[in-house]
C-alpha positions as CSV (number, residue, x, y, z in Angstrom):
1,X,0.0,0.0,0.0
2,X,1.4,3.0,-0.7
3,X,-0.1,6.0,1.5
4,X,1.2,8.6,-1.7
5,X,-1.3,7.2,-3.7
6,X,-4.3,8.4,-1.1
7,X,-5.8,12.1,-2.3
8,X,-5.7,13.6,0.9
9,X,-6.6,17.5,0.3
10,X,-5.6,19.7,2.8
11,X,-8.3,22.5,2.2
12,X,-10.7,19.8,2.7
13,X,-9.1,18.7,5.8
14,X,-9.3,22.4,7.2
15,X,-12.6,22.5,6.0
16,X,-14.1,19.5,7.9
17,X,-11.5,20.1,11.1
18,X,-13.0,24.0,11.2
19,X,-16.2,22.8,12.8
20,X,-14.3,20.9,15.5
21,X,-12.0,23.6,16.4
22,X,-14.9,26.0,16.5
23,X,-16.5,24.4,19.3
24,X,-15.0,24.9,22.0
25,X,-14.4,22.4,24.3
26,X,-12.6,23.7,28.1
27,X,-12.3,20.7,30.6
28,X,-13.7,21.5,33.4
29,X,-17.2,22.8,30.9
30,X,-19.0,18.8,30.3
31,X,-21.8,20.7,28.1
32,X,-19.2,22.0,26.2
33,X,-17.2,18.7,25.8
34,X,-20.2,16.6,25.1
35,X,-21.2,19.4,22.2
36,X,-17.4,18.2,20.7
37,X,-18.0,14.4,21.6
38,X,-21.2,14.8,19.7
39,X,-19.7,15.9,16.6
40,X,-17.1,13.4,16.6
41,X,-19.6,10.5,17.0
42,X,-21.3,11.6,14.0
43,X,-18.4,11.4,12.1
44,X,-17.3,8.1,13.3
45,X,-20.3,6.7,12.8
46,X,-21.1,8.3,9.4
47,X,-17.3,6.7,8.2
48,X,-18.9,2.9,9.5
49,X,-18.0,2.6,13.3
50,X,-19.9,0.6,15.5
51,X,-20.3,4.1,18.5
52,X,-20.4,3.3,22.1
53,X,-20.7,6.6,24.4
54,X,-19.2,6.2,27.8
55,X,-20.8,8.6,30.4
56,X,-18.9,11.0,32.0
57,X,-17.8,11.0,35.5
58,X,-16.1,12.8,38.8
59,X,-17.8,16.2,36.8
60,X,-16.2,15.9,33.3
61,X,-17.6,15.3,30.1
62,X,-18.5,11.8,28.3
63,X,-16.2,9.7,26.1
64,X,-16.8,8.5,22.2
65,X,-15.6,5.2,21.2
66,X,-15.7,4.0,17.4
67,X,-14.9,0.5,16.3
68,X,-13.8,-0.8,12.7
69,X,-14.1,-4.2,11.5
70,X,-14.6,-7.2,13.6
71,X,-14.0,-7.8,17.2
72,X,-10.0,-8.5,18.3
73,X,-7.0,-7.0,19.4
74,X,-5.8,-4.4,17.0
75,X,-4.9,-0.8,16.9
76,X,-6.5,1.9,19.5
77,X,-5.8,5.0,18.2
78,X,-6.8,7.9,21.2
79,X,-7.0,11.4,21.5
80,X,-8.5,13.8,23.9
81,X,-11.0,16.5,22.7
82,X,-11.3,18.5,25.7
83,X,-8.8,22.1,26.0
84,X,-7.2,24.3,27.9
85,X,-8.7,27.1,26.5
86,X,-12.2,28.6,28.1
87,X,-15.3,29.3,26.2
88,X,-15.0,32.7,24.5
89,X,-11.4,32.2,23.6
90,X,-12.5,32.3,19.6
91,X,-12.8,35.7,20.0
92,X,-9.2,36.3,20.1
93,X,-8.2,33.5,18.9
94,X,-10.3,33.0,15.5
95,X,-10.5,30.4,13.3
96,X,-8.1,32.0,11.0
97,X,-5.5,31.0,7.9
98,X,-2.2,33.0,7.8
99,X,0.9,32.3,6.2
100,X,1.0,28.5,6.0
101,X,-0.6,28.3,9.3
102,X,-3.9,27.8,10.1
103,X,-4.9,29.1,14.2
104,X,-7.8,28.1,16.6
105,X,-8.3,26.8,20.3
106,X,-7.0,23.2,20.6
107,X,-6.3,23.2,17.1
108,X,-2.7,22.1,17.7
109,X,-3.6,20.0,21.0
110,X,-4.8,18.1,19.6
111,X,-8.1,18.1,17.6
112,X,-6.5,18.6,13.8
113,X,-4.4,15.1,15.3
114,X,-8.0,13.7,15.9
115,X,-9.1,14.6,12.8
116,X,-6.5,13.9,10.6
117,X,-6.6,10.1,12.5
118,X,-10.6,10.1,11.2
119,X,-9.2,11.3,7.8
120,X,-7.0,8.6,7.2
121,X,-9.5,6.0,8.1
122,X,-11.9,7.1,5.4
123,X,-9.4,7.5,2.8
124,X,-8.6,3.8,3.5
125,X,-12.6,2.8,2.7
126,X,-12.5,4.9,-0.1
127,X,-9.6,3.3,-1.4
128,X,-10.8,-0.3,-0.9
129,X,-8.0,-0.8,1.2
130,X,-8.6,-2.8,4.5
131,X,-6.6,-2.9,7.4
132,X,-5.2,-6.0,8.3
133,X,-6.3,-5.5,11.8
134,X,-9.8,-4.2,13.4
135,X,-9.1,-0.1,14.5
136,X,-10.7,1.3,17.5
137,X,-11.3,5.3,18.0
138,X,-11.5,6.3,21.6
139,X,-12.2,10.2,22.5
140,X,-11.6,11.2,26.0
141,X,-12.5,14.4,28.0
142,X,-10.1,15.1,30.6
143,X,-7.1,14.5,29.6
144,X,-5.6,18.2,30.0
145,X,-6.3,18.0,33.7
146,X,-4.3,14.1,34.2
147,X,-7.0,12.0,33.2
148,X,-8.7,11.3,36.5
149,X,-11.8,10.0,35.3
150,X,-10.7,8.2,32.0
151,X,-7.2,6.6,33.4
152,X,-9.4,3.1,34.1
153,X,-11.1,3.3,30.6
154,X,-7.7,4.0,29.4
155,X,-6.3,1.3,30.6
156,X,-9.1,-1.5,30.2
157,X,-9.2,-0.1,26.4
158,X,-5.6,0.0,25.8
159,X,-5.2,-3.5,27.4
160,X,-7.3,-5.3,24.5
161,X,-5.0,-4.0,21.8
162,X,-1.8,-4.9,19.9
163,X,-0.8,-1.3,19.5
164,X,-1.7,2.3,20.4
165,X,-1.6,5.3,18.2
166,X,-1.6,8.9,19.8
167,X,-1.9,12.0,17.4
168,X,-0.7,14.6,19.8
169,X,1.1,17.0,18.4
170,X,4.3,16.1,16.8
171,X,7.4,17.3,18.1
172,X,9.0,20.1,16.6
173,X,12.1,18.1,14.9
174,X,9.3,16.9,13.2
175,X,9.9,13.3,15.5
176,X,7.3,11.5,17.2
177,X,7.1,10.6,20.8
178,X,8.4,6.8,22.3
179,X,8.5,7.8,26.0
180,X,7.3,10.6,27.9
181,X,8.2,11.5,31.7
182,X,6.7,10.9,35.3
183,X,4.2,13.4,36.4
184,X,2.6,14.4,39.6
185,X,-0.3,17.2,40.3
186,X,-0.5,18.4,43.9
187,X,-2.7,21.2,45.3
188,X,-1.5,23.3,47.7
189,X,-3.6,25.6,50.7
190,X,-2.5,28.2,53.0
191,X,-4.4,29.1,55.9
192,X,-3.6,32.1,58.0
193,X,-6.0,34.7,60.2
194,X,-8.1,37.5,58.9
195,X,-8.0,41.1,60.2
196,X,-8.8,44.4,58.4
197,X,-6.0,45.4,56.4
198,X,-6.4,49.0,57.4
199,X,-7.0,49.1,61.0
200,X,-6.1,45.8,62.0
201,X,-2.9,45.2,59.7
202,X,-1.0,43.3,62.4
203,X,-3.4,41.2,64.1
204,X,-3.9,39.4,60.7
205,X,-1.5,36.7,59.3
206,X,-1.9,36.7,55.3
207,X,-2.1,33.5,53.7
208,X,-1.1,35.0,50.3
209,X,2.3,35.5,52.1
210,X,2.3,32.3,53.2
211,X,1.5,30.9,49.8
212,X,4.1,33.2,48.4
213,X,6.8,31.7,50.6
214,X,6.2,28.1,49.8
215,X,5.7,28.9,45.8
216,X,9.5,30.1,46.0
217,X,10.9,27.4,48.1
218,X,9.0,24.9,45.8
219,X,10.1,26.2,42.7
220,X,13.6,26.6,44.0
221,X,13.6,22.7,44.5
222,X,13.5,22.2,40.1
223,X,17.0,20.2,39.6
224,X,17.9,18.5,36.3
225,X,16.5,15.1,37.7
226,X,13.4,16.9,38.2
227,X,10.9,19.8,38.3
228,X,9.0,21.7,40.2
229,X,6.3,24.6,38.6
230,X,3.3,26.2,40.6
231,X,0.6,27.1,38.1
232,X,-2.5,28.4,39.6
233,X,-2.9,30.8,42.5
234,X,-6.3,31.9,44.3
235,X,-6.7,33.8,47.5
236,X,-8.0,36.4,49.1
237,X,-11.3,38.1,48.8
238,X,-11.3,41.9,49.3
239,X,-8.3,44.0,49.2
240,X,-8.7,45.8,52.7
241,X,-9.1,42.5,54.4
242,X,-6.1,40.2,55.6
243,X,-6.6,36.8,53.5
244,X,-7.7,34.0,55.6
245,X,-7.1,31.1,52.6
246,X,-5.0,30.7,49.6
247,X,-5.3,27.7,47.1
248,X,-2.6,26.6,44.3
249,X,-1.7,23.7,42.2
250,X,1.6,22.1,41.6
251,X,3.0,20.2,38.9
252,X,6.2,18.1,39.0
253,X,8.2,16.4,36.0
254,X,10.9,13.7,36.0
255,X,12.3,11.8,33.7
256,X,12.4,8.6,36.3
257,X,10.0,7.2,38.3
258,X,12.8,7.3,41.4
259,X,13.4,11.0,40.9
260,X,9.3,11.4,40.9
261,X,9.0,9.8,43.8
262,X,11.5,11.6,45.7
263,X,10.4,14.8,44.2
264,X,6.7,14.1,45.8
265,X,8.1,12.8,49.2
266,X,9.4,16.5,49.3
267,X,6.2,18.4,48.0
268,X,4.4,16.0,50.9
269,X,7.3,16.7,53.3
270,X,6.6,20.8,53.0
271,X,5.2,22.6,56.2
272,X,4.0,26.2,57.0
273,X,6.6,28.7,57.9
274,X,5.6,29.8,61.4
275,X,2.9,28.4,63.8
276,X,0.3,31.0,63.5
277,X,-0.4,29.9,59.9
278,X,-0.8,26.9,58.1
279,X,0.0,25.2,54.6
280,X,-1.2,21.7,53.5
281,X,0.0,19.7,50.3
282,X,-2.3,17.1,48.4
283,X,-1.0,15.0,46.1
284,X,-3.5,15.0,43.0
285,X,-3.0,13.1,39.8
286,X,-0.1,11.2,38.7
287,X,1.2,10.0,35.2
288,X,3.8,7.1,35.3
289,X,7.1,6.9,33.5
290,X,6.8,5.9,29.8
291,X,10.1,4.4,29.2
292,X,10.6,2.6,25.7
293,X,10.9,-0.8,25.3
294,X,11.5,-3.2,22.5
295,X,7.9,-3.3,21.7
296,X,7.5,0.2,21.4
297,X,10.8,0.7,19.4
298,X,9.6,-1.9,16.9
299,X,6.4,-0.4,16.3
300,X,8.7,3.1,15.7
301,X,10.9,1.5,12.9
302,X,7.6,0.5,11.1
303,X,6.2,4.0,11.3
304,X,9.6,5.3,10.2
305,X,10.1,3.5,7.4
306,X,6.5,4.7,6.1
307,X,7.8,8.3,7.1
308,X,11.4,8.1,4.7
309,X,9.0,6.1,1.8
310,X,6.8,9.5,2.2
311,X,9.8,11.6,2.1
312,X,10.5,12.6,5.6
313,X,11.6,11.3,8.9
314,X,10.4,10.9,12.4
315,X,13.2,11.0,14.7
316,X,12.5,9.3,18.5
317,X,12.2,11.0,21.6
318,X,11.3,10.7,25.2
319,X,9.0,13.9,26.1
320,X,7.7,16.1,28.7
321,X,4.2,17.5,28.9
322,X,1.8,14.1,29.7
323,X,-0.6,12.4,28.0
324,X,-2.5,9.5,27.9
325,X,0.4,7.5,26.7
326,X,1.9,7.5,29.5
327,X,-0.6,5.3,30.7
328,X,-0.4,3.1,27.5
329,X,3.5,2.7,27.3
330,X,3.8,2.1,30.9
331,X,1.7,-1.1,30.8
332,X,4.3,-2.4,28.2
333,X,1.4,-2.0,25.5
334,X,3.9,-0.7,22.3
335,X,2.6,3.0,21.9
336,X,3.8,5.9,19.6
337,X,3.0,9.4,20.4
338,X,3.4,13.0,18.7
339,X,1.9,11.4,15.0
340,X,-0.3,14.2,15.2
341,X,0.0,17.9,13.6
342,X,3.1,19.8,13.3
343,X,2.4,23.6,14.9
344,X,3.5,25.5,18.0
345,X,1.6,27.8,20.8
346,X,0.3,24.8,22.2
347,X,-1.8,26.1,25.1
348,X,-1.7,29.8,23.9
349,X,-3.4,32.8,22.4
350,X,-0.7,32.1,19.7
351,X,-2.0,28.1,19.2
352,X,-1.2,27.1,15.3
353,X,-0.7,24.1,12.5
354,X,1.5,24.1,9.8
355,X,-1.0,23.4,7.0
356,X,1.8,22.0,4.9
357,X,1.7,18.7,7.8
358,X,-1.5,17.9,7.3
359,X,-1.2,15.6,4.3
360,X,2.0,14.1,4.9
361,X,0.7,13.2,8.8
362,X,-2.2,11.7,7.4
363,X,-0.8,9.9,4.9
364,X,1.9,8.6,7.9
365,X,-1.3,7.2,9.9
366,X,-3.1,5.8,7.0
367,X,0.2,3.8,6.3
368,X,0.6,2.9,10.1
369,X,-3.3,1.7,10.5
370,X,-3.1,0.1,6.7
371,X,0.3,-2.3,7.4
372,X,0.3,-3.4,11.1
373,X,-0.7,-6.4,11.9
């Protein structure tokens, strides 16, 4: 099969992926993910897939799973649909082609990966070219916030499989992803003692202060084994009043599990700085280590053999950021990250594709879903 021969069009591609992008889809919004999921299961099931939709859970939206072909372990390929960016984004960030690019919410991360994966099914059908194994579509909705309520459908999915295909975005070597580090989420609160801030200034003991103390002597703990970030901050309540609470979250990247775990003995091991105020850490989500194996590295040399017959290569790389592969690769299923879009501004008012990847990505997955077996 040769994935050349497939007529991918790229303004078509922006033209069906538009609708997608334009609705917006923030996490912690399950009306607003559900609208996405609902658009994607027509799709799916327009293209011949048998639709199962998963309720949501723990306050996030529902999943979308489509299935090709017969029952048996075959390819999962698995993307999230939910974003980082909050409803009303689009008007800043507009639908909009500029240069080669094309820009949107979650554009990058990752629905153009989603859709390009949808893409390269149907041009397959249309084709008459079958994969030699059955393909499975699964959607999530939390994914940007650890997975919490998907990690067990992740998993039980994932474990019925030969292979897992994740089209986050590709790295910008143009490379793909064959490990990705540890992660750990921990939210932080500061308690102090509330007085007027004009009258009263002294009797008062500021939890803002207290947060601001433990956000320095966390992120003064970052190393080169492992990192330390605080990326939310809320407190207080009125500006002439002392602040009685103060609330955070923490995130914390390694490239071992060892280092990980050391790094979240010391979040855990973190106290208040004096006894007239106090500061608790909880440890949230966590994302295991995704170290390659030999599974994984096979399934890579396939793909990359597609990539050079296509005219371009996909060099290997362990990762940062998380994603639901770190799930995959850690149960020893062989997974391969980063086939998705190549762009930049992840997470940004600046959030982008380079139109230019979307045929050659597509055409890599249609090769990948055609040819494993």
């Amino acid at each position: 099969m040769d994935p050349n021969a497939l007529p991918f069009d790229a303004d078509e591609m922006l033209a069906g992926l538009r609708p997608w992008v334009e609705c917006e889809s923030p996490t912690h919004d399950a009306a607003a993910v559900n609208r996405c999921m609902d658009l994607a299961a027509r799709e799916l099931a327009m293209a011949g897939a048998q639709i199962d939709r998963i309720p949501g859970r723990m306050g996030f939206g529902d999943c979308v799973r489509g299935r090709f072909g017969p029952p048996g372990a075959g390819i999962l390929v698995m993307g999230h649909l939910d974003t980082v960016h909050p409803l009303g984004t689009l008007a800043t960030l507009a639908w909009r082609r500029e240069a080669g690019q094309c820009f949107g919410p979650g554009i990058l991360d990752m629905k153009g990966g989603n859709y390009i994966a949808l893409e390269a099914i149907r041009q397959l059908q249309r084709a008459g070219i079958a994969a030699k194994l059955p393909i499975t579509v699964l959607f999530t909705s939390d994914e940007e916030v650890g997975s919490p309520s998907t990690r067990d459908l992740i998993e039980a999915e994932a474990a019925r499989h030969r292979y897992v295909l994740i089209p986050e975005p590709a790295r910008p070597d143009g490379g793909v992803v064959t490990g990705r580090y540890a992660i750990a989420r921990f939210r932080l609160k500061a308690t102090g003692r509330p007085s007027h801030a004009g009258a009263r200034l002294a009797e008062g003991r500021s939890a803002i202060r207290e947060m601001a103390r433990q956000i320095i002597a966390i992120e003064d703990m970052t190393t080169e084994d492992c990192t330390f970030s605080v990326g939310v901050v809320r407190g207080g309540e009125w500006v002439n009043c002392v602040a009685t609470t103060c609330e955070g979250e923490a995130l914390s990247m390694a490239k071992r599990q060892a280092d990980l775990d050391r790094g979240v003995a010391a979040m855990l091991a973190l106290r208040a700085h004096g006894n007239d105020v106090q500061f608790e850490v909880t440890r949230g989500v966590t994302r295991p280590v995704w170290e390659p194996d030999a599974g994984t590295e096979a399934l890579w040399r396939h793909a990359r053999e597609i990539a050079l017959a296509l005219g371009f290569n996909i060099p290997p790389q362990s990762s940062g950021g998380g994603s639901d592969g770190n799930f995959t690769g850690a149960m020893g299923i062989p997974t391969l990250d980063g086939l998705g879009l190549a762009g930049a501004g992840a997470h940004t008012l600046g959030e982008h594709i380079e139109i230019a990847s979307l045929v050659r990505r597509a055409r890599l997955m249609a090769g990948l879903l055609a040819t494993l077996q």
